[in-house]
C-alpha positions in Angstrom: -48.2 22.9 -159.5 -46.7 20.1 -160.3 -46.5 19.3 -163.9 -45.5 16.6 -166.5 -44.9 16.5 -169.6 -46.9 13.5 -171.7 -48.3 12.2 -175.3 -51.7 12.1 -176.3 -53.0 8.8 -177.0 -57.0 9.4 -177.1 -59.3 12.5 -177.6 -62.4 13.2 -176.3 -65.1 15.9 -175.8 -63.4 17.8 -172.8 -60.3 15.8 -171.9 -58.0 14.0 -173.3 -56.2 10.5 -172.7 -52.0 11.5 -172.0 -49.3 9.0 -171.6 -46.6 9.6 -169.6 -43.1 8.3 -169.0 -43.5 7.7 -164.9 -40.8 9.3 -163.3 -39.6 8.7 -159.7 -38.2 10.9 -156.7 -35.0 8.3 -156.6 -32.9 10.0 -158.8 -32.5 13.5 -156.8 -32.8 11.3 -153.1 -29.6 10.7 -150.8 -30.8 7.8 -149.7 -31.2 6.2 -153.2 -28.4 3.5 -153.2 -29.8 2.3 -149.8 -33.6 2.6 -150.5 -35.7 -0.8 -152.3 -38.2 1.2 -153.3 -36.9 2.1 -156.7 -36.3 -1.3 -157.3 -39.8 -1.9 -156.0 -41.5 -0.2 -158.3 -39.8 -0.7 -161.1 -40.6 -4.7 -160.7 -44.5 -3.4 -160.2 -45.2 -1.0 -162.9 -44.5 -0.5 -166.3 -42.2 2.6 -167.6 -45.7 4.4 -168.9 -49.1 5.7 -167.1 -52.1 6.6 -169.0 -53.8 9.6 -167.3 -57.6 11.1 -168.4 -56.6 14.9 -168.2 -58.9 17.7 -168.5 -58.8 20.5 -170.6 -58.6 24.1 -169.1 -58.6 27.3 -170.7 -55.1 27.7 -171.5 -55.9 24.6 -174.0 -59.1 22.9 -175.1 -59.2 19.0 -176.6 -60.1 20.3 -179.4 -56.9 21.8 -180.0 -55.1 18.9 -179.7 -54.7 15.7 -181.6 -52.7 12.6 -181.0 -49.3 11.9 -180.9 -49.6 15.7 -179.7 -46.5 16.6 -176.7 -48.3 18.1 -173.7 -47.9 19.2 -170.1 -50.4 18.3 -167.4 -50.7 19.4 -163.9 -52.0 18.4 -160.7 -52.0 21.7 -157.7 -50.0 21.0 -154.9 -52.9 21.6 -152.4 -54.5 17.7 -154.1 -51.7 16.5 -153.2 -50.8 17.6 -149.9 -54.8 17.4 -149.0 -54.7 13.6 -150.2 -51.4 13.0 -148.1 -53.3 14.6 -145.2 -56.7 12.6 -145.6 -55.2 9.4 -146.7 -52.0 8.7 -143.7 -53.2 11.3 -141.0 -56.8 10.7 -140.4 -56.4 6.4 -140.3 -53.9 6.9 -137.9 -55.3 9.5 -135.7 -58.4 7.4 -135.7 -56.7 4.2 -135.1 -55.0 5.9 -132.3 -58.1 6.4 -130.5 -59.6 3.7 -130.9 -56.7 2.0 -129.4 -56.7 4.1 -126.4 -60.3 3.7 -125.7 -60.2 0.0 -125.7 -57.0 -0.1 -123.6 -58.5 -1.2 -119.9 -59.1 -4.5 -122.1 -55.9 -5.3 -122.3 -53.0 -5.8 -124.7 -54.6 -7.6 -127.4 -57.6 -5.6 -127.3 -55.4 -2.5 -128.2 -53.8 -4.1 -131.3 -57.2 -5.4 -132.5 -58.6 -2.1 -131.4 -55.8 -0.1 -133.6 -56.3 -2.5 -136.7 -60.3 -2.2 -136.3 -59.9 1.3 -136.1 -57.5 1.8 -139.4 -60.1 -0.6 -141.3 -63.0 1.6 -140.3 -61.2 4.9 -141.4 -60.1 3.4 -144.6 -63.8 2.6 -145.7 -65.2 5.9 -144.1 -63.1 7.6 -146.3 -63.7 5.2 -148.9 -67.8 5.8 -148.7 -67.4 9.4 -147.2 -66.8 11.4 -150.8 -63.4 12.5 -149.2 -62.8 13.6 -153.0 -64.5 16.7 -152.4 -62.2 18.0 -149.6 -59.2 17.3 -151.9 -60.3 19.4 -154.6 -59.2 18.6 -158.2 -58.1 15.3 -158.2 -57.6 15.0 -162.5 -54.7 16.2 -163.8 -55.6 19.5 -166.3 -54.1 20.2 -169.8 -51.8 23.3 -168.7 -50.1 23.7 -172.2 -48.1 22.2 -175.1 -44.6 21.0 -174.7 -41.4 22.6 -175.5 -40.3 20.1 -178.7 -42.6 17.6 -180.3 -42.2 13.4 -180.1 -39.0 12.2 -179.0 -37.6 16.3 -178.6 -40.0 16.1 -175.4 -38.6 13.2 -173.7 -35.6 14.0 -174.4 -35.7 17.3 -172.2 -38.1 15.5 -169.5 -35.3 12.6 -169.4 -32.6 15.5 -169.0 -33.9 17.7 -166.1 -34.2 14.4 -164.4 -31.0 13.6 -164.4 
């Protein structure tokens, strides 16, 4: 699982609304120093994320209130399913695409491979791919260790 720790902003019936500090892969990467895309995203997005997280049975909405310190969780398998769905099949389709138009001629093939990676992407757009990727909302998996500013403070630590 991969997990987070956040702050609940919003409450409702079976989830709750968590904002998180958005962390980033950079810190722990070799490559870091070298690599624009820290710099990247850091000009995109802000330093917070608000995720809609639902509860599970290790804790309900109802037992928590705002300003509350929580961890969320997303399994591995979403992840690596999405990864799978979202870079594999364009390609793989694109690729065939390409190879079937290639008796055309070169510019057939790159208009063939660019068709081909727009049709995937709406496919899987239209298709309900959501459901072969399993849980896609992140789910309550427990409180924090510390409360307010305790929390971030360890989050901001094992990061480093």
């Amino acid at each position: 699982m991969l997990v987070e720790t956040g702050r609940v902003v919003a409450l409702e019936d079976t989830a709750v609304w968590v904002e998180t500090i958005r962390s980033s892969a950079c810190g722990s990467c070799a490559a870091r120093s070298g690599c624009g895309h820290r710099t990247l995203a850091g000009a995109l997005t802000q330093d917070k994320g608000l995720v809609r997280v639902l509860e599970t049975e290790s804790l309900s909405a109802a037992e928590c209130s705002v300003d509350d310190w929580v961890e969320i969780s997303i399994p591995n398998a979403t992840l690596s399913k999405g990864a799978l769905l979202l870079y594999a099949v364009p390609l793989v389709f694109a690729t065939l695409l390409a190879l079937l138009v290639e008796p055309m001629g070169e510019v057939a093939v790159i208009g063939g491979f660019f068709v081909g990676l727009a049709i995937a992407f709406l496919s899987l757009r239209w298709s309900g791919a959501q459901a072969a990727i399993g849980v896609v909302e992140p789910l309550l998996t427990g409180r924090a260790v510390g409360s307010g500013s305790e929390a971030v403070d360890l989050k901001l630590l094992e990061d480093e």
